[in-house]
Structures are given as C-alpha cells and as structure tokens.
PAMARFI-750792 format. One record per residue (C-alpha): x negated, y, z negated; residue in one letter. Coordinates in steps of 0.2 Angstrom, whole numbers, padded with zeros to 4 digits, always signed. Example, Ala and Ser with C-alpha at 12.3 -4.5 7.8 and 13.67 -1.06 7.14 Angstrom:
REM PAMARFI-750792
-0062-0022-0039A-0068-0005-0036S
//
This chain:
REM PAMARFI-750792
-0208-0049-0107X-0214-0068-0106X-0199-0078-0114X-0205-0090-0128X-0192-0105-0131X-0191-0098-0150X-0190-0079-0147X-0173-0070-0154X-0164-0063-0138X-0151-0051-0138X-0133-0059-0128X-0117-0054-0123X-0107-0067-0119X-0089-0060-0109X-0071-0070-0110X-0052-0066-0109X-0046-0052-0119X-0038-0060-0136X-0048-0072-0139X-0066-0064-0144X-0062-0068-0162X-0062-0088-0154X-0077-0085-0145X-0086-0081-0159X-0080-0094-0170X-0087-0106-0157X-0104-0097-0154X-0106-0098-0172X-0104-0114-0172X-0117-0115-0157X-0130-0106-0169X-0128-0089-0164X-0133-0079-0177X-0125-0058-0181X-0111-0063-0171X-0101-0046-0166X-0084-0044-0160X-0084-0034-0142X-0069-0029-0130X-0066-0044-0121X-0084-0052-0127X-0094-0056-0140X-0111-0051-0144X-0125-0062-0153X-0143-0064-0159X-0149-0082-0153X-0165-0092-0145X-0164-0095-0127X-0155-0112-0134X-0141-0103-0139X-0139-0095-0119X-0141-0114-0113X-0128-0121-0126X-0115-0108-0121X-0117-0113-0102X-0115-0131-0107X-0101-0130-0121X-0091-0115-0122X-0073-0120-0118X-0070-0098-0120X-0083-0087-0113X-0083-0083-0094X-0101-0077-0093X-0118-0079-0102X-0130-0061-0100X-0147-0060-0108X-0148-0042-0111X-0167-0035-0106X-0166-0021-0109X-0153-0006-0116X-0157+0013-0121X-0148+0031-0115X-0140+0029-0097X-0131+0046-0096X-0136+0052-0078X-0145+0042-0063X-0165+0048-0071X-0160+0041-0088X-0155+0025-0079X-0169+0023-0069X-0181+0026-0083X-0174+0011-0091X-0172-0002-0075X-0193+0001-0074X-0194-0002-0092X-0191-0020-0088X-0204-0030-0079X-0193-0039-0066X-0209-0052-0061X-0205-0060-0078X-0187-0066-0071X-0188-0062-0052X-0200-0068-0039X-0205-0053-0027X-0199-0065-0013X-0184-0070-0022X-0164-0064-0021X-0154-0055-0029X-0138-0048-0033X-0131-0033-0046X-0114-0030-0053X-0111-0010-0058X-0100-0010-0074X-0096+0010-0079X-0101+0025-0075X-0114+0040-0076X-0112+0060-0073X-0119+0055-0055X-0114+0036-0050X-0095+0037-0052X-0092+0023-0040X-0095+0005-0043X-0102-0002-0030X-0112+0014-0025X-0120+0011-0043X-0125-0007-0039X-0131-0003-0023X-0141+0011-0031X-0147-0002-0045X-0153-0014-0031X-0164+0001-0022X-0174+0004-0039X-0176-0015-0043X-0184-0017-0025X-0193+0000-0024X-0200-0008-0042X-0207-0023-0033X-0213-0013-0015X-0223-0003-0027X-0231-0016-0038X-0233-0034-0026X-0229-0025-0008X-0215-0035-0005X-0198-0035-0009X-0183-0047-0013X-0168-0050-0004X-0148-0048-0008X-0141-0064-0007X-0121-0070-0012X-0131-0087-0018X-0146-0077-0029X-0160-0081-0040X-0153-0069-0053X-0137-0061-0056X-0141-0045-0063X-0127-0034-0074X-0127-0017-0077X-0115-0009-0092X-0113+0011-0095X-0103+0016-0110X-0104+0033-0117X-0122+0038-0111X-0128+0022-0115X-0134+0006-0104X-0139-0012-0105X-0146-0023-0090X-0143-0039-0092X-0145-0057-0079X-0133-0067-0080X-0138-0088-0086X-0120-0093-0076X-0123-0093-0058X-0101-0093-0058X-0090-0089-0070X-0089-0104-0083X-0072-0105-0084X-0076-0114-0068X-0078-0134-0073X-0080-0140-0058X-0065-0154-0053X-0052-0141-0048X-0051-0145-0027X-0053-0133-0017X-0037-0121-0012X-0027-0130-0027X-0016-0116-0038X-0021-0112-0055X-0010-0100-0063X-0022-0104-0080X-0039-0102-0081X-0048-0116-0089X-0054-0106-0105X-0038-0098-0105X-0030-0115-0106X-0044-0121-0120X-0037-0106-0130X-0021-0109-0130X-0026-0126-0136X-0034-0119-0150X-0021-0107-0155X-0008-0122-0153X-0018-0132-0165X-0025-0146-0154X-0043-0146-0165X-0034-0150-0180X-0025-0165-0172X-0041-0170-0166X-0049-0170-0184X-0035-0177-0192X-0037-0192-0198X-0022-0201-0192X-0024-0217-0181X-0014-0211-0166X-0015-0195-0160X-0005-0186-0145X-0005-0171-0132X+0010-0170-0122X+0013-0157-0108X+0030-0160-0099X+0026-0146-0086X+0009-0150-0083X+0003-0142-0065X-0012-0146-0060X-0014-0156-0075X-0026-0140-0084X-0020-0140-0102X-0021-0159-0102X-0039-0160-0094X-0043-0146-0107X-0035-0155-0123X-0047-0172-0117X-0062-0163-0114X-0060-0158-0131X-0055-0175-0137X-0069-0183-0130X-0081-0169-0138X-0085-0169-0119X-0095-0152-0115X-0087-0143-0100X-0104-0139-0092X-0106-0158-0091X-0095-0158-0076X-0104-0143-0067X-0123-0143-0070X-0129-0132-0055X-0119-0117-0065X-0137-0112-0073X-0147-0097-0065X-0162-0113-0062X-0173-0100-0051X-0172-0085-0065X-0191-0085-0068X-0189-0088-0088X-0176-0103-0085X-0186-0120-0097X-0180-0135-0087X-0185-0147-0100X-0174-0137-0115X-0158-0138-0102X-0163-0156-0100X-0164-0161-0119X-0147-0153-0120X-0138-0160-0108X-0146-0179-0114X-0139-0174-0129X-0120-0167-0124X-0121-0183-0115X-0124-0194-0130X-0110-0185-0140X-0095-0189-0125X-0102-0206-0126X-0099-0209-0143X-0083-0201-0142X-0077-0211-0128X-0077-0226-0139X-0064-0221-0147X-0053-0216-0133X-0038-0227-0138X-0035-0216-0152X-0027-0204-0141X-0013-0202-0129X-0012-0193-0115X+0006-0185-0105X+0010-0177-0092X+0024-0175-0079X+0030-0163-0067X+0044-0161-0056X+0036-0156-0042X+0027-0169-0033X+0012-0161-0025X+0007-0153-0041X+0010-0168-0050X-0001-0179-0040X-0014-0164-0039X-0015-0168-0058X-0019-0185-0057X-0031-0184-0045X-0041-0168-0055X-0038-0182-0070X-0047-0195-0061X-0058-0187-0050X-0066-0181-0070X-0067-0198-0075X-0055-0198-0090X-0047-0211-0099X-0033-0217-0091X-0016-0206-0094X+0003-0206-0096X+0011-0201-0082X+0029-0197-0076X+0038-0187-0063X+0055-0181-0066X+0064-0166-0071X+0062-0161-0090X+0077-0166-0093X+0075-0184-0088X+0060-0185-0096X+0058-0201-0108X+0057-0201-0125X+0039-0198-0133X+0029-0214-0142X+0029-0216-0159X+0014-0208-0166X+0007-0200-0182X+0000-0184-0175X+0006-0175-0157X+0006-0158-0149X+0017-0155-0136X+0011-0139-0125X+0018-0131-0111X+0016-0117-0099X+0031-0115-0092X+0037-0105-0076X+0043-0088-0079X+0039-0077-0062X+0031-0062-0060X+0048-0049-0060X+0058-0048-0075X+0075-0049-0064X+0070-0069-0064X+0071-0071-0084X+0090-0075-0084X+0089-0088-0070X+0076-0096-0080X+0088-0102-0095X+0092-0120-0089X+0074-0123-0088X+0070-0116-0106X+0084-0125-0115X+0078-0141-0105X+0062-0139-0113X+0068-0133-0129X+0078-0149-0129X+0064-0160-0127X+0054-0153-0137X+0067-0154-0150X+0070-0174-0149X+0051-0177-0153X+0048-0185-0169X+0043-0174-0183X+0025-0180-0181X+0026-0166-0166X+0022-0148-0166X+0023-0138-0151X+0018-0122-0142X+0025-0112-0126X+0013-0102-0119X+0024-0089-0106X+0022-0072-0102X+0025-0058-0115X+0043-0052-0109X+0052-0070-0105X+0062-0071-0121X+0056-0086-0130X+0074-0089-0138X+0080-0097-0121X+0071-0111-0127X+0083-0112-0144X+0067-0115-0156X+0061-0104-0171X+0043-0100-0166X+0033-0099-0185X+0018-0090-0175X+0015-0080-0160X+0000-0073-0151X-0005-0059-0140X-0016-0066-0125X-0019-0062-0106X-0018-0072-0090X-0025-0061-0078X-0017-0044-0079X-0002-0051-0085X+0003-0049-0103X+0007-0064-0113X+0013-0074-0128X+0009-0091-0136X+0023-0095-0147X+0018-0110-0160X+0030-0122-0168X+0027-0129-0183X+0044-0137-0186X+0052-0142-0170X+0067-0148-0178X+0073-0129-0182X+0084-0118-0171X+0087-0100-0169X+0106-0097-0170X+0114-0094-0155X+0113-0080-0144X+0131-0076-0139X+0133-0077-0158X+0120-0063-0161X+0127-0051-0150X+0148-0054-0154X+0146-0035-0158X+0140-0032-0142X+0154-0043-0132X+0167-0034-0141X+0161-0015-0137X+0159-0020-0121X+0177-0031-0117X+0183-0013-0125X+0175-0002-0112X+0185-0015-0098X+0200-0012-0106X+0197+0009-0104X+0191+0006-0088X+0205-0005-0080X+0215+0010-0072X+0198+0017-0064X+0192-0002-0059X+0210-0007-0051X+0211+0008-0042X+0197+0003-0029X+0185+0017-0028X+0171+0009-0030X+0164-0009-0036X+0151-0003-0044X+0150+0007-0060X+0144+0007-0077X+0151-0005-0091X+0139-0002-0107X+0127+0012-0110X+0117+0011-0127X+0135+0013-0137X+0127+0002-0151X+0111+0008-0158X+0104-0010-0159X+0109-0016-0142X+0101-0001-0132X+0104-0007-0113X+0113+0000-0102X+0123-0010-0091X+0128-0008-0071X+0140-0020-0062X+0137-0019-0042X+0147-0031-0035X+0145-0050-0042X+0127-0042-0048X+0122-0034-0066X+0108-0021-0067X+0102-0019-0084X+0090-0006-0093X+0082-0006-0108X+0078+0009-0115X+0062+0011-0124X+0065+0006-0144X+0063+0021-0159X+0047+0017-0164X+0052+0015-0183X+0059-0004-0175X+0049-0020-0174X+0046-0025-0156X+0050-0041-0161X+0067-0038-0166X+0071-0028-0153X+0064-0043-0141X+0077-0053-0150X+0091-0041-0149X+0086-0040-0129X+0086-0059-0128X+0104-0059-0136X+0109-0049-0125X+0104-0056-0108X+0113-0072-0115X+0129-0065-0119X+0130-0053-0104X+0136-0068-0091X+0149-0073-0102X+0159-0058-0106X+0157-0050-0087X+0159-0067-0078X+0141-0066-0067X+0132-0079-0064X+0117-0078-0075X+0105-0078-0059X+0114-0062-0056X+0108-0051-0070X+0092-0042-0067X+0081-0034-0080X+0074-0019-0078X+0062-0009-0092X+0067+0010-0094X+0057+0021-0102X+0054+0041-0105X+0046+0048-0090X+0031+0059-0095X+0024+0068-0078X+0027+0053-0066X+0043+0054-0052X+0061+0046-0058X+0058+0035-0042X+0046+0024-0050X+0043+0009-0040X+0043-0011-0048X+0034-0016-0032X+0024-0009-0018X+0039-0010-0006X+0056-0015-0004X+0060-0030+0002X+0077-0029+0012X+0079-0050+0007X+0085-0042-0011X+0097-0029-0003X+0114-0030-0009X+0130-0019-0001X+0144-0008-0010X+0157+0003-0007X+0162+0022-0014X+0177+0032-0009X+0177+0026+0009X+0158+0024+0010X+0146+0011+0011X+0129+0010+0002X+0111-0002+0002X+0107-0004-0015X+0093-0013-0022X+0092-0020-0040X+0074-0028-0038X+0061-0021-0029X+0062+0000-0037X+0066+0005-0053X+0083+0015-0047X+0093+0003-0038X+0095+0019-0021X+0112+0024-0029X+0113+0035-0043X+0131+0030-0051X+0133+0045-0060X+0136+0058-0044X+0149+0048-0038X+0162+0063-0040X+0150+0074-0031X+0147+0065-0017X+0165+0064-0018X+0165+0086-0018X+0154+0085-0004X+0164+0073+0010X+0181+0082+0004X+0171+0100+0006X+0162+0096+0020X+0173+0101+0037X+0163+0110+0049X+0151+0113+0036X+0132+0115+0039X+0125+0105+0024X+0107+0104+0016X+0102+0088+0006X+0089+0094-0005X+0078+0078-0013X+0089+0068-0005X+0084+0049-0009X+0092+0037-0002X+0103+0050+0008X+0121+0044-0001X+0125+0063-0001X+0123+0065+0016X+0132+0052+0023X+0145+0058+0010X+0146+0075+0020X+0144+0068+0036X+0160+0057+0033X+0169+0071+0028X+0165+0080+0045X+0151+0090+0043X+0144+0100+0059X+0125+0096+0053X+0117+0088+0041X+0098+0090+0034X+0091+0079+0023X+0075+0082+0015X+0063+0071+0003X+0045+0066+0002X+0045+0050+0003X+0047+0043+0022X+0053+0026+0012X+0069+0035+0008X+0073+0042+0021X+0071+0028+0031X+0082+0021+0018X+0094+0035+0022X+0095+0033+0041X+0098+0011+0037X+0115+0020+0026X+0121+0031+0041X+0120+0015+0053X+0129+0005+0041X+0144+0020+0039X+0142+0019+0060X+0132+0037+0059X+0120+0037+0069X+0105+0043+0062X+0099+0053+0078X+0113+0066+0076X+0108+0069+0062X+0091+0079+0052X+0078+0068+0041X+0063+0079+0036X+0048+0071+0028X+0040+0086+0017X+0038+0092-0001X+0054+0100-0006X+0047+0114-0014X+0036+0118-0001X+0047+0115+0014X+0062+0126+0007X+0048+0142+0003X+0049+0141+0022X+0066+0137+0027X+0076+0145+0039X+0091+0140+0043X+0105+0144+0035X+0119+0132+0026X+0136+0132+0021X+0134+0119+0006X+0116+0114-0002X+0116+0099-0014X+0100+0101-0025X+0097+0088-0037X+0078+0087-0042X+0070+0075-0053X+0065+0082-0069X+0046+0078-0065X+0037+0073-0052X+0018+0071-0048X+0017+0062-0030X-0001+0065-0024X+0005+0070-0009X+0013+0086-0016X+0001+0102-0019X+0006+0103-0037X+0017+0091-0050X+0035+0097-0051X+0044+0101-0068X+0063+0104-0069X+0064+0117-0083X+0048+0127-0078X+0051+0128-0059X+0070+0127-0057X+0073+0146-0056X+0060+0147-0041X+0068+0133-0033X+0086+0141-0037X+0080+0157-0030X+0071+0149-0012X+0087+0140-0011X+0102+0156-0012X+0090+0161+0001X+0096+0150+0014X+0115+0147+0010X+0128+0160+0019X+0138+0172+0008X+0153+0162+0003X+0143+0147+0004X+0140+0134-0011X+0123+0125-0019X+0127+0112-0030X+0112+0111-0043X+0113+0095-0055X+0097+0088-0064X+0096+0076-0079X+0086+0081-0091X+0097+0084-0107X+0087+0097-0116X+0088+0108-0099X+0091+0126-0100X+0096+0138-0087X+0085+0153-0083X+0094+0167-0089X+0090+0174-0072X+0099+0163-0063X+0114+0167-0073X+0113+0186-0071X+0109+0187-0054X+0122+0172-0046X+0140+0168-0049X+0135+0150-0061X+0151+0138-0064X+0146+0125-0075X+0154+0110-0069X+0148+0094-0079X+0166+0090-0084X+0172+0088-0069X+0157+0080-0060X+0156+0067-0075X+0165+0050-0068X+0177+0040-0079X+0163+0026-0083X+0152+0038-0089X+0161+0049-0101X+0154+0041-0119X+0138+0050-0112X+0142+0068-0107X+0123+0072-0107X+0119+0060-0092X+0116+0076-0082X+0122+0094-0082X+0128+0100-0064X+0132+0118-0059X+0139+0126-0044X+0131+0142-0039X+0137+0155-0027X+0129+0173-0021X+0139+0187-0031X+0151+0196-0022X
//
C-alpha cells in the first residue's frame, strides 16, 4: 500500500498495564478517532498524523505500531499467507535492514524468538523473489517489525518508535531509574498535577521531597511547560521506513516547539522542589534538570525530616516515590521514613494535596495520612499503589490503637507460656497463631527476631481492610514483644494448590540472612528471609526430641528430610547411622552446615539427593527408626510425578514398613488437616496416633497443626 498523508490507518499504541484508560484519554485528545481499550494498549483509527503526534507528545504509551495487515494466524501457512499479503517495498527498501519481534504463538511456532526468526526468513524470501536482493538484520533498523498472535489471529505491524518512548532522552547513561518516565507522567496524572496546572491560581507548586533522579519533577515540567516529550529526542522516529513524510514530522515539531515557547513565558508561575538525602542522586537530578534546559528549580539536600518548610502558595502537589525494597521482610524498617514523610506532608498548607506512589504491599498507614484515593498500577513486574490525598491535614488513628485486641491476646499467650519459655528449651517458638479472626497472622519469636505469616483472607473481606488490619499489626508487634522493629519480617502464606511447602521468596539463600537457635541441647541455621519456611519447622519440636532420646545405637532413616534438624536430633542422641534423604541438594547442603554446627561431622554420616518416593521403592537397607514427614503436595520438576499426601501416603507407608526391622519404629506426621488414614494401613500395621503428645506447649490452641502417628509391624 502507498501511504497518503490523509489515509485512516489502523494503530496500536502499547504502555504500562493500568493506565490504558489514560492512554486513550490522551490519544483522543491527539485526534485518534474509535479509541479502544486493549491489555496493556490502546488501539485507534487515526491519519499518519495521529502516529507522528504520539511519537512527539505522548507522556504514556511505550510504542507506536502501524498495523499493515491482520487476518487468521493459526498455524505457520496461515501466517505466512498474511506476511505476503503485505507489499514490504512500500516500507522497506530491498537493501535495507530489519528487525522482527515475535509476540504469541501458533500450533507450530511455540517459541519466540524461533517465530521471529522464522518471520524474518519470509520477509527476505519475499524480497529474494521479487527484486533479487535481500535486506539485512540490524540492532539499529530501517524498520522495526512486530508480529502479534492471539487466539488464531495475527496483525503485523512496524513500529514509528525506533526505542521505547518512554525514553526522553536526558537520563545519562548508567544512571538508576526505578520509574519509567510515562510511569512517572501517570502518576502525575492520577495525582492530579493537570488540574493544578489549569487552575487558575497565580502560584502553583510540585514538590517531591524524595526526588531521585529528579524523574517526577522533570515529568511534572514538561507538562508544565506544555513541553512535548519527543522534543527532547527527535531521532526516536523510524525516518528510513519507506512511508515516513518528513515535511508532516517537520510542521509538527515547528508546531510542539511553538507551544513550549509560549508556555515558557509564563514559567514564574510555578515552583519547582526537590531534595534528596543522598547526594549522588541528588546532584544526578540537577544535572538531568539542567542538561533539559528547564527553569531553574528549588533545591535542598537533607533528610526529610529536616526538610524546610514549603512556600506559600495557592495550588501545590507534593508527590513522592518513596523507598520500599523489593522483599516484604524490609516493610517494618521502613516506618521512620514513612512517618517522616507523613510529617512533612502533613505540615504543608492546606493549598497541598499529596500522593505516594509505593509498592502494593508496603502499608500506606506508616505514613499516618487517610488516603481518599488509591490506584492499581505496575513498575515493571512489581505491583503497586498510588495512594491520593486530598486533605493532608487528616490522620488515620493510630495503629497500636487498632490492634489493643490483638496486644492483649498475645501478652496472654506469654503469660501461659512463661513456665515453657523459663524453662530453656528453646528460644524459638510460637507466640500468636490466627487466635483472632481479624488479625490472621501467625507469629514466631527466634531469638531477638519475629517471623510473621499472613494467612490468605476469607474471601467475603475487603483487601483493603485486611491490608489495614496487617498494617496494625506490624505496628504493634514491636511493642508488646520487645523487637526491634527492623527485626520483624513479613512473609505471605497462602493455601498450597499442587506446588511444594518449600516454596522459595528468592532464587537462593543468602547465608548474610542466617540467624542461629537452640532446641533441647541442639543447635539450628534458620532463615527468615530468603524461603518461605524459615529451615525449622517449630511444630516437631517434641519429635525431634523422641528421636535423640530414642536413638542409641539405633540405625535411623530421615525421610524428606529438609533441613536435616531430625537427623542431627538422632545423631545427638547416639545413633549408629543416619540417612538423610530429600530432593533438593540445597537442603541437604543445608543439613550437612547443621551437623558441623552440632560438631557432627557430615562425612560420617548419609546425605542422599533423590526423589523420596522413588528412592525408597528401591531401598535396602534396613532401619531401626524412620522419621517420615512428607509435604502434602509436591510437583518439583525434577520428580517423575507430583506427589499428593492423602492419595499416595498408603504406598509410601507400605515401601517404608519394608525397610524398618521387626520391633522397629516409623514415625509418620503430615499437615494436612482434612488427612485421613488409609484403612489399609490401619488393618495391616500396629497405628498409635500420637498427635497429643507430639503437639508442643506453644502450639496447643491449634491441635490440627499436623496429625503424627507411630507405626510398628504387628506382632
């Protein structure tokens, strides 16, 4: 097809999940005409002036795709059928370069970048047939070509960005940016800062006491100044695609120019702050300020809490983007720094309104205000929330106020606990678990440390009430156990469907995070950070209590053995051997670091790397005692099939009564709470059901954490 300046073109223009319904606020705004809302873009009827507009003005989209051409896209035929529809010398000289990104899938390209090599192959095979030469694959092309499959159906599209527009062009090279620029332009909007703008007050200001970079700021100025981001980076426009019109990009940009003139007459009308604590971010902001050629800025460089007060004014947004880490275990730690900013926030005239834009789980209450808005948005993979104050004058209540309820159940569970706790068998053990219905957490001390899970809310209650409840929580958790509150980590618990109960929080264990306790005579590595179980699981402690006083001379068999507490249990207590078996070499590794802390050392001893099931179908050996506590499910690739408690413990039970002497024990214990045992195993075993006396003192208001039983062979 031969473009003509007024032809109606089909677009899709991508951003940030969220914010499409922005995106096509603005690109109607722009002229784009049967605006439609998309997953994570918008698509739109426009001219090519509409493509060139985006490129120059969008503060939201990411990308700008002229779709050539869509139809059926089921299978690799299908496909190519519709890349030769299109006649590619209209957009690509056969000399030129090029470069395809492969979005989806067919019932024979299942792999990405297979696809857009295979995309690439038809496009040249296209010119090699039809001009005799073909174009080249370049990182730096004439055309950037997109390919989407969804549900049997295609579009090709080239792209009119040559990078991602979020890009504007003043960011130096290696500096951080934890916000994307049309991330940052939403959360501007969403804040308000467009209505400040066409106030008609006389003074107007943007304030960001924890600026960074300075990209919230440079975004709140560009849209000031009615100054179009593209400005700033004109060589982001395909210019080689065959159908670009040089003199329409020209007549646009004259005009963009002519508006941020205008604009800038006017630039005393607004103020500009930012400040930072840390100085090479602070003078990267500056310099990203400057380098842009802005009106000159407020600056200052303290910590929040130092900060000076704001200047009068009629009209000012203060909008901030606080720290708040990656792992959840930093939330608590971040309370000074929230109240800081809550403060200053709060001392603002009432001309002020605010916004903090944080990630999703960081309780907003640490900051003491009463959000009147909040929205759902993405930075990255990461989840988040823009929290919008229209009042900055109004507080939540406290938190420790909140939660008296909870303060007082737990100081009564200390009391009941006091013998148990003075006795010395261990320092770490359970203090709350779920005992009130609206704070359901439960809490582990190790040490000077708190490990807290939140169990997964009913669904009949609000998030957001449960996010407060959480938040109350975590504030009054310090104070009634005496931790620091840098001490308390968070940790998300919910039902397992199909997945292992040794679900990881990261990809490995750091050993910086370990921390060490003590049981009955034994020491442990635990971990509160890096896994979702901390490599000690509190509830057996009377079992691995059975086992060292049971163990003399005792061959013993540690069946999904984790972290190998167990074992060292036994060989304490003067085993003869000791076999520990798990899947995962991490453990075991984990296991062997808990022998040499005990001063057993790990080469006297067995540490087998296999799939439990499997392994023990083939065992052996023979043993005097078998400790067998499975996970109620488990899928690791690297087993044959996905494990399941109830449907495969009879099996399991069975393979294991294989290997144990007459006369010997197997102590079987699982936690699922609807488990039943296999009337088999009760006919053909002598089965004592021993979860009373394997329940420990701080677990007894939940007698369903696990069932445990000892089996024996019938005499």
């Amino acid at each position: 097809m031969h473009l003509r300046t007024s032809d109606t073109l089909q677009w899709f223009f991508a951003c940030p999940q969220f914010i499409e319904p922005l995106l096509a606020d603005e690109l109607t705004a722009l002229g784009a005409e049967t605006v439609k809302i998309g997953h994570a873009g918008v698509q739109a009827e426009g001219d090519l002036a509409l493509g060139y507009r985006v490129v120059l003005w969008s503060r939201l989209a990411s990308r700008a795709t002229l779709q050539v051409a869509s139809g059926k896209a089921s299978n690799q035929d299908e496909l190519r059928e519709l890349l030769l529809s299109i006649a590619w010398e209209d957009h690509l000289h056969p000399n030129g370069s090029l470069k395809v990104r492969f979005l989806g899938r067919t019932e024979d390209l299942r792999n990405t970048q297979f696809g857009a090599q295979w995309v690439k192959d038809q496009i040249v095979d296209y010119f090699t047939a039809s001009h005799g030469v073909r174009p080249s694959v370049s990182n730096d092309p004439d055309i950037n070509i997109v390919v989407n499959l969804h549900k049997g159906q295609g579009t090709v599209g080239i792209e009119l960005n040559a990078q991602s527009l979020h890009h504007r062009g003043y960011r130096q090279p290696g500096a951080k940016a934890p916000l994307r620029e049309n991330l940052a332009a939403a959360v501007l909007i969403r804040a308000g800062w467009p209505e400040h703008i066409a106030s008609d007050k006389a003074a107007v200001q943007l304030v960001d006491p924890m600026c960074g970079s300075g990209t919230l700021l440079i975004e709140g100025a560009l849209m000031a100044f009615d100054w179009a981001p593209g400005l700033l980076r004109q060589d982001n426009l395909a210019r080689r695609w065959l159908g670009h019109d040089q003199a329409l990009w020209d007549s646009l940009v004259a005009e963009a120019e002519e508006r941020r003139d205008e604009k800038l007459k006017n630039a005393k009308r607004f103020e500009f702050w930012g400040n930072d604590a840390d100085t090479d971010m602070f003078n990267l902001a500056r310099r990203h300020w400057r380098s842009i050629g802005l009106p000159e800025a407020r600056w200052s460089h303290c910590d929040i809490a130092a900060m000076p007060g704001a200047a009068p004014t009629e009209s000012g947004l203060v909008v901030c983007n606080p720290p708040y880490g990656e792992r959840l275990s930093s939330v608590a730690e971040l309370k000074p720094l929230y109240e800081a900013l809550g403060g200053f926030m709060s001392s603002l005239s009432e001309a002020f309104q605010g916004a903090i834009f944080t990630q999703a789980d960081v309780p907003i209450t640490l900051s003491n205000l009463y959000y009147s808005k909040e929205y759902r948005l993405m930075n990255g993979d990461l989840e988040c929330k823009l929290f919008r104050f229209e009042s900055l004058a109004q507080k939540e209540r406290p938190a420790k106020v909140l939660a008296e309820d909870l303060a007082n159940r737990i100081t009564k569970n200390l009391r009941k606990l006091k013998p148990f706790i003075k006795s010395g068998v261990t320092n770490a053990y359970r203090v709350y678990d779920a005992d009130i219905p609206e704070y359901s957490i439960a809490v582990d001390r190790y040490g000077d440390w708190l490990h807290v899970q939140e169990y997964a809310p009913p669904k009949d209650i609000d998030p957001n009430v449960a996010q407060k409840r959480l938040n109350s929580a975590l504030m009054t958790l310090p104070e009634v156990l005496n931790v620091p509150a840098d001490q308390v980590v968070l940790k998300q618990r919910k039902q397992q469907k199909g997945s292992s109960q040794y679900e990881k929080q990261d990809d490995q264990r750091s050993t910086g995070n370990d921390q060490i306790v003590f049981e009955h005579g034994a020491r442990f590595i635990i971990n509160l950070t890096d896994y979702l179980d901390t490599g000690l699981f509190l509830d057996h402690r009377p079992m691995r209590y059975w086992l060292q006083q049971q163990a003399k001379d005792k061959v013993v068999l540690n069946l999904f053995c984790y972290t190998g507490a167990a074992s060292v249990h036994a060989a304490i207590g003067g085993a003869s051997r000791v076999d520990s078996v798990d899947l995962s070499n991490t453990y075991l590794e984990w296991a062997k670091e808990n022998f040499r802390l005990n001063k057993l050392k790990p080469e006297r001893f067995n540490f087998i790397q296999a799939d439990v099931v499997e392994w023990l179908a083939d065992a052996q050996s023979k043993y005097d005692l078998i400790f067998l506590d499975p996970p109620t499910f488990s899928n690791s690739k690297r087993m044959r099939d996905h494990f399941d408690v109830q449907r495969d413990h009879q099996e399991l039970i069975d393979n294991a009564m294989k290997v144990l002497v007459p006369g010997g024990t197997l102590v079987f214990s699982n936690n699922f709470r609807k488990f039943k045992m296999d009337d088999a195993v009760l006919e053909n075993y002598d089965v004592q059901d021993y979860r009373q006396k394997s329940i420990p003192a701080d677990y007894e208001r939940n007698q369903k954490i696990h069932g445990c039983w000892l089996i024996k062979h019938r005499t």
